[in-house]
TORTOR-657887 format. One record per residue: x, y, z of N, C-alpha, C in turn; residue number from 1. Coordinates in Angstrom, 1 decimal. Example, Ala and Ser with C-alpha at 12.3 -4.5 7.8 and 13.67 -1.06 7.14 Angstrom:
// residues 2
(node (13.2, -5.7, 7.8), (12.3, -4.5, 7.8), (13.2, -3.3, 7.8), 1),
(node (12.8, -2.2, 7.1), (13.7, -1.1, 7.1), (12.9, 0.0, 7.9), 2),
//
This chain:
// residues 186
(node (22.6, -0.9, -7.0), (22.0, -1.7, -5.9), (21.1, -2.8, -6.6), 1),
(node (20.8, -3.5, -5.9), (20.0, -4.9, -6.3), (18.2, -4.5, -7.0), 2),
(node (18.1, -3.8, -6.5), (16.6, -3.5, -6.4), (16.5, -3.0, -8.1), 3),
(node (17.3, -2.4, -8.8), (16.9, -2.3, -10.4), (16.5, -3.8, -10.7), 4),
(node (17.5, -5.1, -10.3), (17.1, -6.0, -11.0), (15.6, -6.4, -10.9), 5),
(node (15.1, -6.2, -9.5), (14.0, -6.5, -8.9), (13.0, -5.8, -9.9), 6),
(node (13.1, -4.5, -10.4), (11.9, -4.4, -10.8), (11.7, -4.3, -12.6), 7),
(node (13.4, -5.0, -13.1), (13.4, -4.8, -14.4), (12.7, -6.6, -14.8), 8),
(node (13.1, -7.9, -13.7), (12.9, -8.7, -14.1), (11.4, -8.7, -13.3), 9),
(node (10.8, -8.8, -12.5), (9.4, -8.5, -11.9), (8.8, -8.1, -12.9), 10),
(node (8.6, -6.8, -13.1), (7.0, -6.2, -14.1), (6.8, -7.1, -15.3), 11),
(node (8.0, -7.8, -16.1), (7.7, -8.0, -17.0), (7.2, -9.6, -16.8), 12),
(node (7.3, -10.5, -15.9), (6.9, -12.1, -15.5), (5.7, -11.7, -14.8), 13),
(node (5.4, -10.8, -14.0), (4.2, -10.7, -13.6), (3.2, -10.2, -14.7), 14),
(node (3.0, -9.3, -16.0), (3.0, -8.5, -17.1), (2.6, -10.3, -17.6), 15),
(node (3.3, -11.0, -17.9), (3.1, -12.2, -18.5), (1.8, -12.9, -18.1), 16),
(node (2.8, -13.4, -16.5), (1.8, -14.1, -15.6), (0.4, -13.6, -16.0), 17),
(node (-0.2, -12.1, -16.1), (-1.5, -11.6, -15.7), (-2.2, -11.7, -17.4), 18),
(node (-1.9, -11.7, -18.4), (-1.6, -11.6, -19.8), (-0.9, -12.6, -20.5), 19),
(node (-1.0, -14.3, -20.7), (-0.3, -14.9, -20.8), (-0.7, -15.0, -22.5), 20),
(node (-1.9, -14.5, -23.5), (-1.7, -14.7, -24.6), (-1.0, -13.4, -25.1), 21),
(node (-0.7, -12.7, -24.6), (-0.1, -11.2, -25.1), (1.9, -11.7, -25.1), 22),
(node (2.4, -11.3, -26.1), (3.4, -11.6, -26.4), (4.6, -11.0, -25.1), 23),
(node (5.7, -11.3, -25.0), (6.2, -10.5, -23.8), (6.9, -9.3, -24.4), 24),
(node (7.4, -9.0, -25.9), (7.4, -7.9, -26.6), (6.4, -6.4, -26.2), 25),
(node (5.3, -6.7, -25.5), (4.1, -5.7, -25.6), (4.8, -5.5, -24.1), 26),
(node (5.6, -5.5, -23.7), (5.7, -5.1, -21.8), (7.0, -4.7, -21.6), 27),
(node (7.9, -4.1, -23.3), (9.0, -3.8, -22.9), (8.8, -2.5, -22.5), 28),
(node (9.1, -1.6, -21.5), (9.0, -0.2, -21.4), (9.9, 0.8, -22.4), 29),
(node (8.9, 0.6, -23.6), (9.7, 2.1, -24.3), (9.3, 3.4, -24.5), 30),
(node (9.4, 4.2, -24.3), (9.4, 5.6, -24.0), (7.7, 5.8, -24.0), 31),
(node (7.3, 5.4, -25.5), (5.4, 5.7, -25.9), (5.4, 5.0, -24.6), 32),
(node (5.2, 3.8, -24.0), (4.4, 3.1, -23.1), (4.7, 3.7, -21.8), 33),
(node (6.0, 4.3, -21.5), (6.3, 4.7, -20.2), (5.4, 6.3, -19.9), 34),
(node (5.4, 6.7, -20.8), (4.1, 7.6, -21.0), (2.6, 7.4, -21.1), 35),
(node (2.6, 6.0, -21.6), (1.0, 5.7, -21.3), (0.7, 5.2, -20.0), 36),
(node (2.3, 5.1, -19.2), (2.0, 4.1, -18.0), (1.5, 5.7, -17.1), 37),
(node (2.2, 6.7, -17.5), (2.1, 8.1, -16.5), (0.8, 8.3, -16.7), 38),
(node (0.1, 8.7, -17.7), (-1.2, 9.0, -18.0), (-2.2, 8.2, -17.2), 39),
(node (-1.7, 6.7, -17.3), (-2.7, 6.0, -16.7), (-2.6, 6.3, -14.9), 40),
(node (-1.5, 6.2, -14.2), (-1.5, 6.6, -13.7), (-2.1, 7.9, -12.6), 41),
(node (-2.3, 9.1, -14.0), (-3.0, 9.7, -13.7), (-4.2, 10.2, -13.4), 42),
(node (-5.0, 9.3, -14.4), (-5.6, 9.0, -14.6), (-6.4, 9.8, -15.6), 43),
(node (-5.4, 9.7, -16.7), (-5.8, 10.6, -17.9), (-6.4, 9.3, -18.9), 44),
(node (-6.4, 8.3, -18.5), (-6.8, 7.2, -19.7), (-7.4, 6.0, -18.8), 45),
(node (-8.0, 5.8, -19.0), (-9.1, 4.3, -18.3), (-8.8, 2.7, -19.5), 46),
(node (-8.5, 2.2, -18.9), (-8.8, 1.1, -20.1), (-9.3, 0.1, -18.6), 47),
(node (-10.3, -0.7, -19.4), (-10.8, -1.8, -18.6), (-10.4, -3.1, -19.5), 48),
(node (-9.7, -4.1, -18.3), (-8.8, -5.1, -18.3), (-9.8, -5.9, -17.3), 49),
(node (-10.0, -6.9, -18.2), (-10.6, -8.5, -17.9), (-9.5, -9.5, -17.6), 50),
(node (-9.3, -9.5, -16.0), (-8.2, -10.6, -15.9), (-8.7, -11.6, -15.2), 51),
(node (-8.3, -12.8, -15.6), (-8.2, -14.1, -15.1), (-8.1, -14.0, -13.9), 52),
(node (-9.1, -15.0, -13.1), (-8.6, -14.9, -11.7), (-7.6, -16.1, -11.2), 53),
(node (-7.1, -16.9, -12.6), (-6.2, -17.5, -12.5), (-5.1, -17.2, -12.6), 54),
(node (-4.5, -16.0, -13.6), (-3.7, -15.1, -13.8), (-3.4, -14.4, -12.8), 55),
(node (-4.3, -14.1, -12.0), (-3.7, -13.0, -10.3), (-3.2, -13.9, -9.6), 56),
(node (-3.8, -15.5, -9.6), (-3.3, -16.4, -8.6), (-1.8, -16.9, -9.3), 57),
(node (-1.4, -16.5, -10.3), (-0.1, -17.1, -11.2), (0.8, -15.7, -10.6), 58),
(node (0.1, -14.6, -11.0), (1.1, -13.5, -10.8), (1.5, -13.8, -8.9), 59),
(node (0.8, -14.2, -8.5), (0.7, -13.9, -6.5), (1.8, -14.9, -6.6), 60),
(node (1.5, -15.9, -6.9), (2.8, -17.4, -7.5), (4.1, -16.6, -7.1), 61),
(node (4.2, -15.9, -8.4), (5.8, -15.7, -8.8), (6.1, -14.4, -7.7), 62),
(node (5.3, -13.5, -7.3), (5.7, -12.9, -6.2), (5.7, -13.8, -5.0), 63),
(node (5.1, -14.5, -4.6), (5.5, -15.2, -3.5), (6.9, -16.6, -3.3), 64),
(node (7.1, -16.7, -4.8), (8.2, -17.6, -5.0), (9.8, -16.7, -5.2), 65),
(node (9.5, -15.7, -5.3), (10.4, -14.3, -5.4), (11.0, -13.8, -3.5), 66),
(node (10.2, -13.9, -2.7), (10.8, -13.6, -1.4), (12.0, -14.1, -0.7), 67),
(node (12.3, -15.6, -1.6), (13.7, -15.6, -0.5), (14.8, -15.0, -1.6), 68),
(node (14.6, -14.5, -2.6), (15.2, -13.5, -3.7), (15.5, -12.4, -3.4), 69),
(node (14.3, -11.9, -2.7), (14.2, -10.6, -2.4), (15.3, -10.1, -0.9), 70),
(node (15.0, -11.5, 0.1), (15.7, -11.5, 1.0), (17.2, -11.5, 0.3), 71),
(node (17.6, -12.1, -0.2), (18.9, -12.0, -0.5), (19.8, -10.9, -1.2), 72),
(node (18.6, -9.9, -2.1), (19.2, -8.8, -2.4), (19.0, -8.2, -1.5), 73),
(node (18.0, -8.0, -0.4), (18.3, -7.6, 0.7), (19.7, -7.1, 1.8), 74),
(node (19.7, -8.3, 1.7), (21.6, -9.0, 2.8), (22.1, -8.1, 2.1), 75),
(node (22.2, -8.2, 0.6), (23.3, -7.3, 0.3), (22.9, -6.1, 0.1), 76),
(node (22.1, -5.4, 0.0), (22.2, -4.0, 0.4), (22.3, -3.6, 1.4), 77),
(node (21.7, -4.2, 2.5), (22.1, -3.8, 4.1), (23.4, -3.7, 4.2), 78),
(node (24.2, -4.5, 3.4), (26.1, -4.8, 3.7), (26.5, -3.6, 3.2), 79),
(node (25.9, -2.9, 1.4), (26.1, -1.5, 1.3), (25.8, -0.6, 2.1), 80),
(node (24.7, -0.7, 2.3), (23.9, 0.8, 3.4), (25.0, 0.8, 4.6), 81),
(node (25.3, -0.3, 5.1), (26.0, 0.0, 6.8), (26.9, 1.0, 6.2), 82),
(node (28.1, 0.4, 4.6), (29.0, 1.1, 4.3), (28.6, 2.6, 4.0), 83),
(node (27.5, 3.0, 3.5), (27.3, 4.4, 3.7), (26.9, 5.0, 4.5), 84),
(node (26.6, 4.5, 5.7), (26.1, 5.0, 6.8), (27.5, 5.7, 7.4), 85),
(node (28.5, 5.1, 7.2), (29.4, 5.6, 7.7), (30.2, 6.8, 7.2), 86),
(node (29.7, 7.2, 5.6), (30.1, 7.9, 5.3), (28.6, 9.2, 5.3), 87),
(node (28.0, 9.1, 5.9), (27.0, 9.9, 6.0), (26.9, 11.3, 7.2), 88),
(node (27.7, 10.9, 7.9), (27.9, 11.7, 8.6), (28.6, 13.0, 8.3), 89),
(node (29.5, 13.1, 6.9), (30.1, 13.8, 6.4), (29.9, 13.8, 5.1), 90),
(node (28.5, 13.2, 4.3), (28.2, 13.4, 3.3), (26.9, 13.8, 2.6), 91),
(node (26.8, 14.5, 2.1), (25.0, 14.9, 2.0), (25.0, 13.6, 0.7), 92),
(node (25.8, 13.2, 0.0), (25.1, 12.2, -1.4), (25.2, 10.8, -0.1), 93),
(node (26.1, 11.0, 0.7), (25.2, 9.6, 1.2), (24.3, 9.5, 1.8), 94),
(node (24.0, 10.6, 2.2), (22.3, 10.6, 3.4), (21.4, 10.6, 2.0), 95),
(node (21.7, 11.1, 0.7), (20.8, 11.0, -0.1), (20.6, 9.3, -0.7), 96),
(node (21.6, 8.2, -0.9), (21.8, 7.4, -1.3), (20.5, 6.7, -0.1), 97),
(node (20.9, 6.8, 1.4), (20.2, 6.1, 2.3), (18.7, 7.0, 1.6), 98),
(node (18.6, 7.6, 1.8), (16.7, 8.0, 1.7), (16.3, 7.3, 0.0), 99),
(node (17.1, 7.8, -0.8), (16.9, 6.7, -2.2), (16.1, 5.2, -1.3), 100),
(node (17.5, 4.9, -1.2), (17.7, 3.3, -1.1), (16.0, 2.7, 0.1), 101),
(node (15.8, 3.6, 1.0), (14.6, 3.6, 2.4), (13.2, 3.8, 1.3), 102),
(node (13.4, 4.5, 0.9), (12.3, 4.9, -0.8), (11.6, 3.3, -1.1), 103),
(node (13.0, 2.8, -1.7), (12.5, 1.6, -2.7), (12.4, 0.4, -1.3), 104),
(node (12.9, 0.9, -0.2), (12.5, -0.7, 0.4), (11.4, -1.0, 1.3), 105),
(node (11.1, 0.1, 1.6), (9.7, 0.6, 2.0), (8.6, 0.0, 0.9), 106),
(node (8.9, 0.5, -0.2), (7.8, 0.2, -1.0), (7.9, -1.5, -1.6), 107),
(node (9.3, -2.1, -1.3), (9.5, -3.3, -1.9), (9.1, -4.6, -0.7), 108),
(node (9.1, -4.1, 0.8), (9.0, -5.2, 1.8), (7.5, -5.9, 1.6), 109),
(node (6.5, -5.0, 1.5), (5.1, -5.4, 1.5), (4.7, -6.4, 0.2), 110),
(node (5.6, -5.6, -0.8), (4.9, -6.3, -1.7), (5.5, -8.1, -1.8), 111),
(node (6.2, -8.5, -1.1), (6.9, -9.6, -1.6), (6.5, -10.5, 0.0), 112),
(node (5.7, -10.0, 0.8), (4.8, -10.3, 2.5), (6.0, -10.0, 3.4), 113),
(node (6.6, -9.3, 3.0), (7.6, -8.6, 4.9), (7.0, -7.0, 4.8), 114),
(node (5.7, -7.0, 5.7), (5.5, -6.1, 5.9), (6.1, -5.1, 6.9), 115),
(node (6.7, -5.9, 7.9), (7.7, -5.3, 9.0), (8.9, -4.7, 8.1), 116),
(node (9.5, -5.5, 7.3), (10.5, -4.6, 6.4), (9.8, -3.0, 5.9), 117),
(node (8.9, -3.2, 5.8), (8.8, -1.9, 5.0), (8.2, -0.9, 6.2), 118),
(node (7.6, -1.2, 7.3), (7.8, -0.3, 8.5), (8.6, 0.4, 8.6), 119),
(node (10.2, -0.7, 9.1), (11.3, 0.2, 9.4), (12.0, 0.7, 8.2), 120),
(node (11.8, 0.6, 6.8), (12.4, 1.5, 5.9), (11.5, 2.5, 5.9), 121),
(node (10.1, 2.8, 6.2), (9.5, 3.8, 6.2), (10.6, 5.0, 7.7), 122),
(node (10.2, 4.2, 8.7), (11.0, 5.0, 9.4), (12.4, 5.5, 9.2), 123),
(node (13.0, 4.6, 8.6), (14.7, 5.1, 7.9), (14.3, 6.2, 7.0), 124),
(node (13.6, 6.2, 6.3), (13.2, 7.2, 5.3), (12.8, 8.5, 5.8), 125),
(node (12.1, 8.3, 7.0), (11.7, 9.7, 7.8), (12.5, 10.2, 8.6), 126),
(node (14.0, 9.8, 8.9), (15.2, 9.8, 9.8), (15.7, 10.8, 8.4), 127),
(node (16.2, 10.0, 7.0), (16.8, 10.6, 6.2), (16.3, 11.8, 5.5), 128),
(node (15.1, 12.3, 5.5), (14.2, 13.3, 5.1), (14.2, 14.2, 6.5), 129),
(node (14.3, 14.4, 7.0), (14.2, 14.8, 8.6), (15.7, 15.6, 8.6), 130),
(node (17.0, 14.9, 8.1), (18.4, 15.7, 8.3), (18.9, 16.9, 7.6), 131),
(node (19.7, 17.8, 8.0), (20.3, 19.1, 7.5), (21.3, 18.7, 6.3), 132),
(node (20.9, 18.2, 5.7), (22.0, 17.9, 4.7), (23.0, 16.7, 5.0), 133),
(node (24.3, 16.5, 6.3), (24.3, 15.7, 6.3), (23.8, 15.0, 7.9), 134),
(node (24.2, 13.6, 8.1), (23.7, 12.8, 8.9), (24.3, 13.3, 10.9), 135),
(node (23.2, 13.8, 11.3), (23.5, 14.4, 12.8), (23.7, 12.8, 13.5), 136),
(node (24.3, 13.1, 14.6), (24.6, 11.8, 15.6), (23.9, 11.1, 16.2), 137),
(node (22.6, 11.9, 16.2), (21.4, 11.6, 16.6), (20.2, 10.5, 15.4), 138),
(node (20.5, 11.0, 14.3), (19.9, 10.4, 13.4), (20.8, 9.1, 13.2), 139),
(node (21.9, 9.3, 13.1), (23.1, 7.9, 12.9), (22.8, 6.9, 14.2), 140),
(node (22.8, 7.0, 14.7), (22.0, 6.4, 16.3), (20.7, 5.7, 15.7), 141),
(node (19.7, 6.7, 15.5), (18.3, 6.0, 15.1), (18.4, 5.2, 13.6), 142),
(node (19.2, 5.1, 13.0), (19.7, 4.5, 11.9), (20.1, 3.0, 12.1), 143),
(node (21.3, 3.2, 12.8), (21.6, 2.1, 13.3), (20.9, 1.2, 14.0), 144),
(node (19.8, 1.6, 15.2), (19.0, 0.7, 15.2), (17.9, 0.4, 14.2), 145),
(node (17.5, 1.0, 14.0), (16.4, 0.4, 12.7), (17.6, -0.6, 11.9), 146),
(node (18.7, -0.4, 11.3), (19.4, -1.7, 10.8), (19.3, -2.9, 11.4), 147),
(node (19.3, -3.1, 12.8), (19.5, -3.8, 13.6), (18.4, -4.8, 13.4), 148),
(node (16.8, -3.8, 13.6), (15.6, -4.2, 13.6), (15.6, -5.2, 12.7), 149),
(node (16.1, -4.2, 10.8), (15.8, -4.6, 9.2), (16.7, -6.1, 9.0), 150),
(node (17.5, -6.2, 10.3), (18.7, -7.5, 9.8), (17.7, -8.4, 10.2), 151),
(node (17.4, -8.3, 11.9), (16.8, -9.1, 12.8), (15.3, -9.7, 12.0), 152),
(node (14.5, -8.9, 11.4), (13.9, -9.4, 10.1), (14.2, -10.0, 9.0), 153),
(node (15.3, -9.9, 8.7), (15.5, -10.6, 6.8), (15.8, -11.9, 8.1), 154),
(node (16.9, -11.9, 8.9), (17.4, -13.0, 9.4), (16.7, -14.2, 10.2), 155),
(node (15.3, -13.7, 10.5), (14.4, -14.7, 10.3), (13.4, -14.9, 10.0), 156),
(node (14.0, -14.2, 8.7), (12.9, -14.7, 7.3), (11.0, -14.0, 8.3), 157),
(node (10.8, -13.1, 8.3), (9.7, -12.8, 9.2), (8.8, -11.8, 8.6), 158),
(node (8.0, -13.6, 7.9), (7.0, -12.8, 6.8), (5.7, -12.4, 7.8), 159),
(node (5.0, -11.7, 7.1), (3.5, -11.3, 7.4), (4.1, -10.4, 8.9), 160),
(node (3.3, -10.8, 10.0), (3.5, -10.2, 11.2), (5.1, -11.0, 12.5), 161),
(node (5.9, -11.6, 11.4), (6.9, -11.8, 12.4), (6.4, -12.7, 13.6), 162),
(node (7.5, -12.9, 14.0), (7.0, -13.7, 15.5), (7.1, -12.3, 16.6), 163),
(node (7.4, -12.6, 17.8), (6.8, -11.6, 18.9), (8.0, -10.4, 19.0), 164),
(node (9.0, -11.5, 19.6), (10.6, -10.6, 19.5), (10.9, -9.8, 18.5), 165),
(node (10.7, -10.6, 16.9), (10.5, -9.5, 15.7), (10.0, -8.4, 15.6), 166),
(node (9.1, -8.6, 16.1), (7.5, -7.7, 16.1), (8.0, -6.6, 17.6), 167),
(node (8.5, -6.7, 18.4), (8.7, -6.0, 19.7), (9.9, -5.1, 19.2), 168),
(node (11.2, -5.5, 18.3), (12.1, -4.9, 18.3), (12.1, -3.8, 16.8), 169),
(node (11.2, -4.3, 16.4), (10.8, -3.5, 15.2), (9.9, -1.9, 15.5), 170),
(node (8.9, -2.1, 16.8), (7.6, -1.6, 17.3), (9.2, -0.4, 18.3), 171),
(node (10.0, -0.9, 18.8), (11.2, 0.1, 19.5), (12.0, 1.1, 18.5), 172),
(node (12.3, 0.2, 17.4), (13.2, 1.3, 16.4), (12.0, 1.9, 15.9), 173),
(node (10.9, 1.7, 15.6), (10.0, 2.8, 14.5), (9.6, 3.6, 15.8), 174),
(node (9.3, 3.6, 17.3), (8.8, 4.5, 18.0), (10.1, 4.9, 18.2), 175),
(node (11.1, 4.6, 18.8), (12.6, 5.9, 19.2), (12.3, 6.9, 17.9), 176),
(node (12.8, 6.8, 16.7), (12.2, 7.6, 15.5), (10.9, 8.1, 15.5), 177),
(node (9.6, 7.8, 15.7), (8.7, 8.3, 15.8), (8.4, 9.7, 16.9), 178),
(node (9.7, 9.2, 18.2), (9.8, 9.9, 19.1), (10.6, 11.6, 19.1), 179),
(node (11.7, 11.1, 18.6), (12.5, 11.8, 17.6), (11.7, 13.5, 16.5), 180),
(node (11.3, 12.6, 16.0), (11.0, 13.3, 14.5), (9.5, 13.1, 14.3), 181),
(node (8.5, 12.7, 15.4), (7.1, 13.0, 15.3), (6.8, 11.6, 14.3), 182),
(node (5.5, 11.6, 14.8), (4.6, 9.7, 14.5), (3.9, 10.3, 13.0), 183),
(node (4.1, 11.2, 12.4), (3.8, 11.3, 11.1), (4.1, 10.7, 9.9), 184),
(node (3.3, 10.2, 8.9), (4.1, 9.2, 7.6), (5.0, 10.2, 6.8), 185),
(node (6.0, 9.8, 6.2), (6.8, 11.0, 4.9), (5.8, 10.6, 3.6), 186),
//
């Protein structure tokens, strides 16, 4: 799906952007660094980083010049997802593919300003975490509209808080699910 590209070409232009005298060699992820990324993470290592506040405004740049990019690998995952939804009902790897796939877009709508995107992947995500293995009729139901919601968003482009209708049909699919399977986050 599209979203590897997103985050193999992303880290390293943003990595740049924020760091522009540092070579782009120092931001390949190889194994030592993907381990210093964990640690840091965990916060087993502290380093204090002096960054430009011109450099956050370069990196915000290229993420904000990345959105109608992001919409477009968008389109095409939704065009995959419908096709596994259909096989979901009789597949536990595709109810797993949909909760994968609700994972990364949840965490990818905010960062790129469709925060409504990442709403209803949160709630697709708690539809797909929520099922017996594979996809009940009831959850294929609340699926399908949340797609509805996630198109009705890419398709007009409905950054930040959307316009009203956006925002109304988005606020129906995350409460049917919320109603469903309880107003708790996964």
């Amino acid at each position: 799906m599209c979203s590897d590209a997103l985050t193999h070409v992303s880290v390293p232009v943003l990595l740049s952007a924020l760091f522009p005298e540092a070579n782009g060699s120092q931001f390949n992820c190889d194994e030592p660094e993907k381990r210093r990324i964990r640690r840091l993470r965990r916060g087993r290592e502290r380093i204090d980083f002096a960054i430009d506040p011109e450099a956050v405004t370069r990196a915000e740049s290229i993420v904000a010049s990345m959105g109608e990019e992001y919409l477009e690998w968008l389109r095409a995952d939704l065009d995959e997802l419908d096709k596994t939804l259909t096989e979901a009902r009789g597949s536990v790897r595709a109810v797993d593919q949909l909760r994968r796939k609700a994972h990364d877009i949840r965490g990818q709508g905010g960062s790129f300003g469709f925060p409504l995107i990442s709403q209803v992947a949160d709630a697709l995500y708690k539809v797909m975490v929520s099922q017996n293995d594979i996809l009940s009729a009831e959850g294929e139901g609340l699926t399908r509209g949340l797609f509805g919601a996630l198109s009705l968003v890419v398709e007009r482009q409905a950054r930040g808080e959307g316009d009203a209708e956006t925002r109304e049909a988005v606020a129906r699919a995350v409460t049917s699910v919320d109603a469903t399977y309880g107003d708790t986050s996964c």
